[in-house]
N, C-alpha and C positions, 0 to 999 in steps of 0.2 A: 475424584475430579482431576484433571489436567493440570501437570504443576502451572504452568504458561498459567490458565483461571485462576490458583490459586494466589499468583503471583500477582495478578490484576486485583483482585479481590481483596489484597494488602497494601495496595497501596500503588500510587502513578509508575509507568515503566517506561523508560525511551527507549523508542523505536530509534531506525537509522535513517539517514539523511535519504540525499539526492546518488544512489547509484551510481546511474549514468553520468552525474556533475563528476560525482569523485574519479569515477573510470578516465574521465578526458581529464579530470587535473591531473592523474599521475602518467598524462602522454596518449592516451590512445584516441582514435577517432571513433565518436558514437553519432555520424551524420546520415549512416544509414538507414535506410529506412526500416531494418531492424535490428536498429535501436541499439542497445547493450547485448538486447541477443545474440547480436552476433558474436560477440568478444565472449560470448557464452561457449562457442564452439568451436573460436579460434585461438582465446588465449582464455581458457579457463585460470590458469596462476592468476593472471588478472582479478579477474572477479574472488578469486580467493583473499588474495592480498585487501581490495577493499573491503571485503567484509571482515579483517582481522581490524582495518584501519578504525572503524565504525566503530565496532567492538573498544576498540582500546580508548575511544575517543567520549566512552560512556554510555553506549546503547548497548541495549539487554532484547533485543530483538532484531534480528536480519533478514531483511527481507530477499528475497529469494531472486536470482535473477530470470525470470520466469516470464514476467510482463508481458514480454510482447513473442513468446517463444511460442510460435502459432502454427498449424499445419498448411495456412495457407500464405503466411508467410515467408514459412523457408521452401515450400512450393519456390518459388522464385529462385531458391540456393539449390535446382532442381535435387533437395531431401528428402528422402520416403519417410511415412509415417514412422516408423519403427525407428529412423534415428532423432527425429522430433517427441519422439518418445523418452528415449536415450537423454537427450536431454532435459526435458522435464525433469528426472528423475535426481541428472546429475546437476541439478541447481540447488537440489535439497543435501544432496550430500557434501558438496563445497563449502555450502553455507555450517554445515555439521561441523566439517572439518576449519573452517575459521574459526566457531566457538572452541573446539577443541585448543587450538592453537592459540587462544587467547588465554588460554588457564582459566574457561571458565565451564563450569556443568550444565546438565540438562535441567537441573535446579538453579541456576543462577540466570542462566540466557536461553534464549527461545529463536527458533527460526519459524517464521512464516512464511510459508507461500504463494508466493505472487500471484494472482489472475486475471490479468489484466482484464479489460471489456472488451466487446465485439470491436467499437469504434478502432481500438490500436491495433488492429490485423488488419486494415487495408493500408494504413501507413499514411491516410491522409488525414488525421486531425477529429476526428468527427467523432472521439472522445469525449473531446470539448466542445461536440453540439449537440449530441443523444441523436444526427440525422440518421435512423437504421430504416432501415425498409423491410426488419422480421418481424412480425409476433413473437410473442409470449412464446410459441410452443419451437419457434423455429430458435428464438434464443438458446431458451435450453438445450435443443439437440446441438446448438454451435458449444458451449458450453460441458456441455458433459463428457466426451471424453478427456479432456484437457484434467478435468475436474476429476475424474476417476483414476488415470495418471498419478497426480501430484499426490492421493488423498492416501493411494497404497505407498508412494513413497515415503510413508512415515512424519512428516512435520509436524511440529507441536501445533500449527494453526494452518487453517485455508484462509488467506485474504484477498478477497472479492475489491480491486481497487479501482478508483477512479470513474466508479460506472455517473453515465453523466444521465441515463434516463427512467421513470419509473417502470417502462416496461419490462427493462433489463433486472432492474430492481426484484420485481414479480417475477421472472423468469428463474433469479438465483435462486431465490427465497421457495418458490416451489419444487426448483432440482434440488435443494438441501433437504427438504420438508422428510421425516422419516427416517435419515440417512445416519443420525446418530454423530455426526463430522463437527467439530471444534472448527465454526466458523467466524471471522469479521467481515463487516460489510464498510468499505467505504465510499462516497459517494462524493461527485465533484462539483463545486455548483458555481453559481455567476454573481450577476447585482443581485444585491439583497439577499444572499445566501439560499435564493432555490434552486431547483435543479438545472443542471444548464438547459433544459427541453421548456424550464420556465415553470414544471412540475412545483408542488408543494413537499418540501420537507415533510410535512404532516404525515403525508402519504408516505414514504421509507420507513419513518418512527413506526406506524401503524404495521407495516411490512416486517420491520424488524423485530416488534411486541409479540408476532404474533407466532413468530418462528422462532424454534430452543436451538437450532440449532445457529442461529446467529446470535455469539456470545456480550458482542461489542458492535456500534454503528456509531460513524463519523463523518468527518470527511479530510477531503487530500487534495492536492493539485487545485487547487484556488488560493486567490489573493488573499492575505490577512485580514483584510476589514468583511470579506465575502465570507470565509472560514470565520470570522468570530460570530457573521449574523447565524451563519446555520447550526453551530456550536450552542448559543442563546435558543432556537427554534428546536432542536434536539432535546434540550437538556429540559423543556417543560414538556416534552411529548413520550420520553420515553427515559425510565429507572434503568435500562441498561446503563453498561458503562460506555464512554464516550472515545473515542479517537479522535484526533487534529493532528495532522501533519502536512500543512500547507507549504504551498512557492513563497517565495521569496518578495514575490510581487509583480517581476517581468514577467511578459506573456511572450507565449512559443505563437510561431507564424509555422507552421506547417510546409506553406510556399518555398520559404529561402532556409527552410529548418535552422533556423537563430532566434537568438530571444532577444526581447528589446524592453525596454520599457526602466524604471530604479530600483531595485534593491531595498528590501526595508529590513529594521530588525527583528526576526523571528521570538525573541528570548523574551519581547518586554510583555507579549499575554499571557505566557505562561501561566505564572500565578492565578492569573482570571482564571483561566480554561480549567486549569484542576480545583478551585472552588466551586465551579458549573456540574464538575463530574466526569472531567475525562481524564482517563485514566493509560491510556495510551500515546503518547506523545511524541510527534518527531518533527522531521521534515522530508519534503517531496521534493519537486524540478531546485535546482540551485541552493540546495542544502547542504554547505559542506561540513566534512567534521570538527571545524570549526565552529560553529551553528550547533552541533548537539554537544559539543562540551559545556556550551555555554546553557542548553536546555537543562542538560542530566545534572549541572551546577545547581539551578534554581529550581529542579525539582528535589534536589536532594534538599535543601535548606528549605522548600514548602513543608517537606514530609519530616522535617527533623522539630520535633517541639523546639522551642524557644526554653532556656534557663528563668527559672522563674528569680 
């Protein structure tokens, strides 16, 4: 088994924050419309240096900066497939080489890889609405070379993020089907913790039970009171283990690309969430490393008995 499974399998792991949040607090701009990608293949040090920050700040998984690293995205940076490829490849080895650089092994810390969903390749939001206009079959074919890319690049894990619709859901879960690949699935959802399309969690858990190669299913990029309903709706639908790594609680406007809205504190569900069964834990948009010190804090002290 994959140390990363085995790792899960012992006990809660933090994941890393907000990427792109940490990339613009340490100065750069990520208001393009792709995203942290870009700083992917303009200032790689960058993205290095944050995922050493992460690392040092108590997360044992880096997510890869991969997200929004799309063929029809850097289409616009008129880039041929081949160096969109180029970089796929080189987000998994940055991320290598952070863990390296932190003093930590391939038994201690884990990289995952980003996959972003269909919606974050047009650059307008629709992420956060599940609006797609593909089927099932047209998903996967948008999906799989991305997927086949990252999968040779070696990562300890594929993670399927932020997907907001069940189609896309079905889409993954059938391109994984057979493939033998160390995958997570996480999913993003609205009020009352379903899927942003207004989908039923049911239906993921069901998608997720019935696919081995989806090791872990969660979700990410939703408010904390929305992440703890589907958290709750997960944890009676399906024995896997669980992921949570929500916002802060501002919502992104797409429009003026700014977030608005309070801030709340990510640390205080903690404890719930890993009584529930999640076992991977971080944060997403506006999650600094500040925010996972204080995660990988109160996970350390759930997972450490008490003195009797």
């Amino acid at each position: 088994m994959p140390a990363i499974l085995d790792a899960i399998a012992a006990g809660p792991v933090v994941l890393d924050g907000g990427l792109g949040t940490h990339l613009e607090t340490r100065g750069n701009s990520v208001v393009s419309a792709l995203w942290s990608a870009k700083l992917l293949r303009d200032r790689p040090d960058e993205v290095l240096a944050a995922h050493r920050d992460f690392f040092a700040a108590g997360a044992r998984i880096a997510t890869t900066c991969s997200y929004q690293v799309t063929y029809e995205g850097f289409a616009s940076e008129r880039a041929e497939r081949d160096e969109v490829d180029a970089l796929l490849r080189s987000s998994v080895e940055i991320a290598r080489r952070a863990r390296s650089d932190a003093g930590l092994t391939p038994e201690q810390a884990w990289v995952a890889a980003s996959i972003g969903p269909y919606g974050a390749s047009p650059g307008q939001g629709t992420e956060y609405t599940g609006d797609y206009d593909l089927d099932v079959d047209d998903l996967r074919r948008w999906h799989r070379p991305r997927l086949e890319v990252l999968a040779a690049a070696g990562p300890d894990a594929l993670l399927f993020e932020t997907v907001p619709a069940l189609v896309e859901v079905e889409a993954i879960c059938r391109e994984l089907a057979g493939s033998g690949a160390t995958a997570l699935l996480s999913v993003t959802v609205g009020t009352g913790g379903a899927l942003r399309t207004g989908a039923s969690l049911a239906d993921v858990a069901d998608w997720a039970n019935r696919t081995k190669e989806i090791r872990a299913v969660g979700v990410n990029c939703a408010s904390l009171r929305d992440a703890d309903a589907a958290i709750r709706t997960l944890s009676e639908r399906t024995a896997k283990p669980l992921i949570a790594y929500p916002n802060t609680g501002e919502t992104w406007d797409p429009d003026t690309r700014s977030w608005f809205g309070d801030p709340a504190p990510i640390d205080s569900y903690v404890e719930g969430w890993l009584d529930r069964g999640v076992r991977l834990i971080g944060g997403c948009c506006r999650v600094t490393t500040e925010d996972i010190e204080r995660i990988a804090d109160r996970v350390e002290r759930w997972a450490t008995p008490s003195p009797r």
